[in-house]
C-alpha positions in Angstrom: 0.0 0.0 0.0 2.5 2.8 1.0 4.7 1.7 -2.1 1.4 1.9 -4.3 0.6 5.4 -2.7 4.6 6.3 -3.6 3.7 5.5 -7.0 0.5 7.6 -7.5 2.3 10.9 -5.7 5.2 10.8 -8.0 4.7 8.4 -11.3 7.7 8.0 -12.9 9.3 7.2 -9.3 11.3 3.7 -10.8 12.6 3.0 -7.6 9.1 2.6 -6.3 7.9 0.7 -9.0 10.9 -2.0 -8.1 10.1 -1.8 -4.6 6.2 -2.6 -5.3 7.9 -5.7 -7.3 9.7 -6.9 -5.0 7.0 -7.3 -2.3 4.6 -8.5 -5.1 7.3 -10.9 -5.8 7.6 -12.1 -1.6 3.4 -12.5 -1.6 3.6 -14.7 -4.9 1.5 -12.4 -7.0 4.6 -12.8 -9.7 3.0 -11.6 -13.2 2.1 -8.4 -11.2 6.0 -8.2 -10.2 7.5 -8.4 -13.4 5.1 -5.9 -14.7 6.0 -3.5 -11.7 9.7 -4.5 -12.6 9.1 -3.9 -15.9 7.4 -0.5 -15.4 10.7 0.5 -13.0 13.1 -0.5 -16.3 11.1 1.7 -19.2 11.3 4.5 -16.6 15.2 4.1 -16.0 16.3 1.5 -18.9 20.2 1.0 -17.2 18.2 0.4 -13.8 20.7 -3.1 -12.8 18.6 -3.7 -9.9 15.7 -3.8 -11.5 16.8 -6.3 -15.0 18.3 -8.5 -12.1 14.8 -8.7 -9.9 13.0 -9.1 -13.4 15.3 -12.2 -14.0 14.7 -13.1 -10.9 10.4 -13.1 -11.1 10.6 -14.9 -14.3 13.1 -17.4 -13.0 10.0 -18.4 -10.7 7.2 -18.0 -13.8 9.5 -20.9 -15.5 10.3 -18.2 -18.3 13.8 -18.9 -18.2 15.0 -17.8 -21.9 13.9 -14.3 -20.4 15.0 -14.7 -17.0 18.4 -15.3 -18.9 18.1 -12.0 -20.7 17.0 -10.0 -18.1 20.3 -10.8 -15.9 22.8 -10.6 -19.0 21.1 -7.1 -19.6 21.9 -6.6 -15.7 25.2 -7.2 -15.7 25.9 -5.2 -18.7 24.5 -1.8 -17.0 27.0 -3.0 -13.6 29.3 -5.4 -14.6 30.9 -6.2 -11.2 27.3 -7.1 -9.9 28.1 -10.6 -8.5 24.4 -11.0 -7.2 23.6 -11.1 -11.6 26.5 -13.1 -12.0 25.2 -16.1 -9.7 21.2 -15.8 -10.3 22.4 -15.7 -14.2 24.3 -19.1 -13.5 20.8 -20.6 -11.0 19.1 -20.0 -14.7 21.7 -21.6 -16.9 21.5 -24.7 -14.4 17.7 -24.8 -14.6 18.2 -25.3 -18.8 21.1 -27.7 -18.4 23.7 -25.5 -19.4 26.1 -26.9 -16.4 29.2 -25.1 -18.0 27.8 -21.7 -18.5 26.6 -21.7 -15.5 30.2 -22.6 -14.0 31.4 -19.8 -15.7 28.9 -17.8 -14.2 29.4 -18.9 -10.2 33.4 -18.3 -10.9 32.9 -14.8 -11.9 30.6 -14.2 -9.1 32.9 -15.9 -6.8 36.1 -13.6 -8.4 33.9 -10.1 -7.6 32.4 -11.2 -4.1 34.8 -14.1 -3.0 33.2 -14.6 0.3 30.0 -14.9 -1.4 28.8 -18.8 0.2 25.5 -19.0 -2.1 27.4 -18.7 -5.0 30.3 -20.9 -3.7 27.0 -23.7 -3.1 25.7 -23.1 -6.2 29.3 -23.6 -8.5 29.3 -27.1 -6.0 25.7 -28.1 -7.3 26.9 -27.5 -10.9 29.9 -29.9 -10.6 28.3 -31.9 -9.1 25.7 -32.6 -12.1 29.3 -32.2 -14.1 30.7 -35.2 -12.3 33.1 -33.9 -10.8 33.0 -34.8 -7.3 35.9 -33.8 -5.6 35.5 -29.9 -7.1 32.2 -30.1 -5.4 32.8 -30.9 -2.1 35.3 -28.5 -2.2 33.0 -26.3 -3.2 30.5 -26.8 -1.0 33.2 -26.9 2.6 34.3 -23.5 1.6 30.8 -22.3 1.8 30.5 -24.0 5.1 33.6 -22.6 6.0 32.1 -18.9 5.2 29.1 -19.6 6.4 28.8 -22.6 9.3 24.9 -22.0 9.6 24.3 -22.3 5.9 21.9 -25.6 6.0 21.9 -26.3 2.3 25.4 -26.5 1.6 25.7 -29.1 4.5 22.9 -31.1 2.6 24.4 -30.6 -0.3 27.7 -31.7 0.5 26.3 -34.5 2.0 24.8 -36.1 -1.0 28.3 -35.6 -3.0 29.6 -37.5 -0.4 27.4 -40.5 -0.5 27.9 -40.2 -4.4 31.9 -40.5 -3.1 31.0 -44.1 -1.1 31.7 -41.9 2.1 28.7 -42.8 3.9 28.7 -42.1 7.7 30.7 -38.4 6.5 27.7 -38.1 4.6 25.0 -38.8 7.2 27.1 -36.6 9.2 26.4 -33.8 7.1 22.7 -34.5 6.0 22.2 -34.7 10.4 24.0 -30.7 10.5 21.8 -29.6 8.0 18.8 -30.8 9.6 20.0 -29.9 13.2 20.1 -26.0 11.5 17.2 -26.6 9.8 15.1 -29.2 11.4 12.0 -28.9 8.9 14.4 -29.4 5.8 12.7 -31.5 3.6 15.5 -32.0 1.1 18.0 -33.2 3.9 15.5 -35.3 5.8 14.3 -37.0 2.4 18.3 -37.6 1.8 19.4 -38.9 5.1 16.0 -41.5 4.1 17.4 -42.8 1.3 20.3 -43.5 3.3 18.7 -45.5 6.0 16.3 -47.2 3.2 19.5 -48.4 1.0 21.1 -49.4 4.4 18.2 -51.7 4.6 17.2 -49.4 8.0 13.6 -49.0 7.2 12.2 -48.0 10.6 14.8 -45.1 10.5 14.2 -44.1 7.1 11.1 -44.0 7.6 11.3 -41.9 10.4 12.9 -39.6 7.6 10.4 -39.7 5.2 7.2 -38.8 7.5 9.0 -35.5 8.2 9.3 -35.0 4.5 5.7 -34.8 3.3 6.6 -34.4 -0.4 5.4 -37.2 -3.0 8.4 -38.8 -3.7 9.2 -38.9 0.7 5.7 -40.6 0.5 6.5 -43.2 -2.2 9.5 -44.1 -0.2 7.5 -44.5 3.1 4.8 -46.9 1.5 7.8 -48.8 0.5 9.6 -49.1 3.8 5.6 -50.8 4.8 6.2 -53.1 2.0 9.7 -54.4 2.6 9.2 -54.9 6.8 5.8 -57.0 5.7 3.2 -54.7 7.2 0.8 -55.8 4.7 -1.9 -53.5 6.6 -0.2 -50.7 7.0 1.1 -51.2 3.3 -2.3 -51.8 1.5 -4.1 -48.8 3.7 -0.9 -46.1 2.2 -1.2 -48.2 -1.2 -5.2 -47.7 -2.1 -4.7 -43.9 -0.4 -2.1 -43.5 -3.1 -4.1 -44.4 -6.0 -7.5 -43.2 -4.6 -6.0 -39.2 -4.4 -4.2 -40.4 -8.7 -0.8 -40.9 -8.2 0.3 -42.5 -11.8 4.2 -43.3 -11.2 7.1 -46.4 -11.7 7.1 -47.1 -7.4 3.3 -47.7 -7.6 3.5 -49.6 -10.8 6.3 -51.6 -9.2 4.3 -51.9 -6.2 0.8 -53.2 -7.7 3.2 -55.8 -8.6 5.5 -56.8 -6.1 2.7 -56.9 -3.4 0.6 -59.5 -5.5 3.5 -61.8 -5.8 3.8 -61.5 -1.9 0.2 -61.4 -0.4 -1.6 -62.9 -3.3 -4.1 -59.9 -3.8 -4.3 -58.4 -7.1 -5.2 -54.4 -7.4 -5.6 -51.8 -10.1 -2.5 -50.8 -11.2 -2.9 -46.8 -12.1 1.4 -46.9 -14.4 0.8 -49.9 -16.6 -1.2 -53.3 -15.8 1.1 -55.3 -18.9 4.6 -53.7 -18.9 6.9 -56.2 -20.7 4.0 -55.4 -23.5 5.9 -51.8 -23.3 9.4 -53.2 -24.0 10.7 -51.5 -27.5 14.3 -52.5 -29.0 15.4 -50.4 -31.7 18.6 -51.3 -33.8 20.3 -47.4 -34.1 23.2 -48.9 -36.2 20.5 -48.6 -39.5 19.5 -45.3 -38.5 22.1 -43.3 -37.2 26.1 -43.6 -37.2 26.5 -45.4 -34.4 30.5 -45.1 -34.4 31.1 -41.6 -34.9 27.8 -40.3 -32.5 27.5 -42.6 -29.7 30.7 -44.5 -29.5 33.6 -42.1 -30.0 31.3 -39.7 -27.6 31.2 -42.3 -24.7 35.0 -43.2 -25.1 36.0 -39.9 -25.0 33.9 -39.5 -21.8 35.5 -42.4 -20.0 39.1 -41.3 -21.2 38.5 -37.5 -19.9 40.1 -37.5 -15.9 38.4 -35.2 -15.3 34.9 -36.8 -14.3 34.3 -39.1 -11.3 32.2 -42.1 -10.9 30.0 -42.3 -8.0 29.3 -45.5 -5.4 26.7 -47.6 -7.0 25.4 -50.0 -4.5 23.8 -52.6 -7.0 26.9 -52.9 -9.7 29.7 -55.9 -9.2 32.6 -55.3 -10.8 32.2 -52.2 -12.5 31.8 -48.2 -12.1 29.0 -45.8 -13.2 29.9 -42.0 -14.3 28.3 -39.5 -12.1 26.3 -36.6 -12.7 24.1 -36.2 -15.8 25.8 -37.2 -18.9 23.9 -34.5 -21.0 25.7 -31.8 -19.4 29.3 -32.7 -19.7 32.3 -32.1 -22.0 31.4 -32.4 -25.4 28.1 -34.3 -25.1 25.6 -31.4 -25.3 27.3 -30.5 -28.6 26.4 -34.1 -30.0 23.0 -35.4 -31.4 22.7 -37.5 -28.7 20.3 -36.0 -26.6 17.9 -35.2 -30.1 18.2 -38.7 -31.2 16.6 -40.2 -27.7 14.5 -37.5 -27.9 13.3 -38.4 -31.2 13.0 -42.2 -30.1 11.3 -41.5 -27.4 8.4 -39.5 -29.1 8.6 -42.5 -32.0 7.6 -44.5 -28.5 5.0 -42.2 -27.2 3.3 -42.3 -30.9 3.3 -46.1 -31.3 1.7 -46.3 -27.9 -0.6 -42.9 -28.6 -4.2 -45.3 -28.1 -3.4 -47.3 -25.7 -5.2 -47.0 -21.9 -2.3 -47.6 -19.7 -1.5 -45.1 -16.9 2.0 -44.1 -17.7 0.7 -43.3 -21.6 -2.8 -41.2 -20.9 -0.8 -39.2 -17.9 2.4 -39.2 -20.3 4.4 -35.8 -18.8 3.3 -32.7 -20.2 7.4 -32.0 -19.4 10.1 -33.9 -19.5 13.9 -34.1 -18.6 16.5 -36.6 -19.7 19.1 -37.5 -17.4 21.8 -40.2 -18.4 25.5 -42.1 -16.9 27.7 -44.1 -18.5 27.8 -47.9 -16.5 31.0 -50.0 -17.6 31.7 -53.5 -16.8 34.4 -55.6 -16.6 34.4 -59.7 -17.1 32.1 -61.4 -14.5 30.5 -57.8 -14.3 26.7 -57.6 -13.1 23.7 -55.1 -12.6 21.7 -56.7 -9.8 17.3 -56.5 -9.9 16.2 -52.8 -9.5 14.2 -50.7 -10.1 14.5 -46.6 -11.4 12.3 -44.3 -8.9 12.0 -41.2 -10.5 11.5 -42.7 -14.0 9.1 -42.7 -16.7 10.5 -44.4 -19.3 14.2 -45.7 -18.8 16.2 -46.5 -21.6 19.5 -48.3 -22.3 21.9 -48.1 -25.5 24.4 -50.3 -25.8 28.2 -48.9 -26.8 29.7 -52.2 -26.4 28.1 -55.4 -26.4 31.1 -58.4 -25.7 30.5 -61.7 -27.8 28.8 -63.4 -25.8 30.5 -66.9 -24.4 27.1 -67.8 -23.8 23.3 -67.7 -24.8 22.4 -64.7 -22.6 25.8 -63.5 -21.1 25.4 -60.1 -20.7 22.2 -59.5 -21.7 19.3 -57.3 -20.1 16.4 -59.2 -17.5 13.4 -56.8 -17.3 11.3 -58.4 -14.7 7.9 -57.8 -12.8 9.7 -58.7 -9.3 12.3 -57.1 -7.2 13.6 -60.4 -6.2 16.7 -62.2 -7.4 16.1 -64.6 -10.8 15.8 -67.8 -10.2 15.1 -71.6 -12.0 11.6 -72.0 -12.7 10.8 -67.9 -12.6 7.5 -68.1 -15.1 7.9 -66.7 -18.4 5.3 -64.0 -18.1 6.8 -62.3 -15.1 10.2 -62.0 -17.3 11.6 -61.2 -20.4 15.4 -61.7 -21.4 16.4 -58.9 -24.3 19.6 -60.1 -26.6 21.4 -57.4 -27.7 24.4 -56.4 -29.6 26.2 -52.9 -30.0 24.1 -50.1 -31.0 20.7 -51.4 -29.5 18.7 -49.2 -27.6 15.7 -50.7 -25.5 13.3 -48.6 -24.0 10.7 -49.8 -21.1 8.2 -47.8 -18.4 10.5 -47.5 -15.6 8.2 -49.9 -13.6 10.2 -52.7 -14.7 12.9 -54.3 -12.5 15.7 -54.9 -14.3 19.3 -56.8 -14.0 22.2 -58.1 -16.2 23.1 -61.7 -17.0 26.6 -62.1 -15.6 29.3 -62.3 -19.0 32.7 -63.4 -19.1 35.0 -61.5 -22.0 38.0 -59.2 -22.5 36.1 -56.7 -23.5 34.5 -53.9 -21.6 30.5 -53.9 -21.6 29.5 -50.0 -21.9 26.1 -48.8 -21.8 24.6 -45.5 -21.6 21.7 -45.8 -19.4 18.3 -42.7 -18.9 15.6 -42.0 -17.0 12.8 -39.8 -18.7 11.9 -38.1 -15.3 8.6 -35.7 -15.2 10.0 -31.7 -14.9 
């Protein structure tokens, strides 16, 4: 009111204009702040403040091709404002441009080098750039800057766990919620611990202080795998009664029948092995020069880590998100899956499954690199946060026997074993260049191989924005 009042005693007061944005901004009412914002800028056009705040409003609208011009036009009124500089790079991250927005964090870091959020920030970027060990580093010095700063604890406690240092990274996930003890984020982390621990009544624990879908998916899960069928069924039909359509509950409809022998509607896909597409990308792409010289050079550049993965024997998985680093972006890879994909979506277009009538009106792809070495296995699991999930295969051994080293999608979470009906499996052969897509519902496992060669695969999830 008194910045509205401001405004109608003296007009062309800009200042007051930016002012009314930003508190229209803090009470949610965001197309009414950019307009103020934008009101502020045609009365003083090199107003940095204002472009910046603008950015910063459509940031939140999800207009982030604006957002981006709005802080580049910032910075090029006041060049050495490091608040641009970082909120420039928080867009760049949101569209996947990990590098840029590296570049970003550094030269916000170089103007304002005690400037923590931006120091977390660079950390979260190198972190989805695989590189581990910058991130943590990252992250401590903004600890070190700023001891109370709960995020960057959290943070640096899931690039820890992605290091195999598991109690440092509990430690950390337990700071940031002692400084923050309604932190979703770090309570849902310090879960996932405790549930791949196998520690289900303290995940759990986790998980209830959460409240957010996925915390809740994890929760009816923790019911499920300490036998409280009850309890299970109860969070189960609530699930599906309020229209949750996702992999867990697909997985789940599934799992639980095998176990308690009671069959219920499954909301993600009642027949997925029907859902299982192999394509052959050798005849319609070249393989060699697009996928195969792109993943070596991935695997040969030092300067990416691999993370701890819990269900791979005898081999390592790339972390981060493959689409973001070195040369990747600048490849077709990412338009060729997207391509496939939609050639998926189309040849399913009628059917009544769950997964295809609530197919994401927005999608991201995110994607690692998983090598194996002779006598190298993926053991049965299962992609959360999945749609679709996809696999292409760089290198595909000869195989020294029928199956070796080919991919299991299965109905169950448990181990294979003799006399597993046929229906509850299927076994996909493949060779170099195959891609196989499935709805992430499906467990799935490799057949152990034995060969000289390496077995490299670059695996996906299509995950809902």
């Amino acid at each position: 009111a008194s910045f509205t009042q401001a405004i109608a005693l003296k007009p062309d007061y800009a200042e007051a204009h930016s002012n009314l944005g930003n508190t229209l901004k803090e009470l949610g009412r965001l197309d009414e702040a950019a307009a103020s914002f934008t009101q502020a800028i045609a009365l003083k056009p090199d107003y940095a403040e204002a472009h910046s705040n603008l950015g910063n409003t459509l940031k939140e609208l999800g207009r982030l091709d604006e957002a981006e011009a709005s802080y580049i036009q910032a910075i090029a009124f006041k060049p050495d404002y490091a608040e641009a500089h970082s909120n420039l790079g928080n867009t760049l991250r949101k569209l996947g441009r990990l590098e840029d927005a590296e570049a970003s964090y550094m030269q916000a870091i170089a103007l304002k080098p005690d400037y923590a959020e931006a120091h977390n920030n660079l950390g979260v970027s190198l972190q989805g750039l695989g590189r581990l060990d910058e991130a943590e580093a990252s992250f401590t010095q903004a600890i070190a800057l700023k001891p109370d700063y709960a995020g960057a604890h959290n943070n640096l406690g899931g690039t820890l766990k992605e290091l195999g240092r598991l109690d440092e990274a509990v430690a950390s996930f337990t700071q940031a919620i002692e400084l923050k003890p309604n932190f979703a984020e770090a309570n849902y982390n310090l879960g996932i611990h405790w549930f791949e621990s196998k520690k289900y009544n303290l995940a759990l624990k986790q998980f209830e202080l959460c409240g957010t879908p996925q915390s809740k998916l994890y929760a009816i899960q923790c019911s499920y795998l300490q036998d409280e069928e009850t309890i299970f069924y109860e969070k189960y039909d609530l699930l599906v009664n309020q229209g949750e359509v996702n992999a867990v509950i697909g997985s789940l409809g599934f799992r639980s029948e095998f176990k308690y022998g009671i069959k219920k509607s499954n909301p993600f896909c009642n027949d997925p092995l029907k859902y299982v597409v192999k394509t052959d990308l050798n005849a319609l792409y070249d393989f060699e020069k697009i996928f195969i010289s792109t993943a070596r050079a991935v695997l040969t550049d030092n300067s990416g880590s691999y993370k701890a993965q819990g269900h791979l024997t005898n081999g390592k998985q790339t972390a981060g998100n493959i689409f973001a680093q070195g040369n990747v972006p600048k490849t077709e890879i990412e338009s060729i899956i997207h391509a496939e994909i939609e050639k998926y979506r189309i040849q399913f277009k009628d059917s009544e499954e769950g997964f295809i009538k609530s197919w994401p009106t927005s999608y991201e792809i995110k994607g690692w690199l998983v090598c194996m070495q002779s006598g190298g296995k993926l053991a049965p699991h299962m992609h959360d946060n999945g749609w679709i999930t996809g696999s292409i295969y760089i290198n595909v051994p000869p195989k020294s026997a029928t199956d070796s080293g080919n991919l299991v999608l299965c109905l169950s979470d448990q181990d294979h074993v003799l006399g597993v009906e046929q229906s509850q499996q299927s076994i996909i052969d493949l060779v170099t260049g195959s891609l196989c897509l499935f709805p992430s519902s499906l467990h799935h496992y490799t057949v152990p191989f034995e060969s000289e060669e390496e077995r490299i695969v670059l695996a996906f999830d299509v995950e809902e924005k």
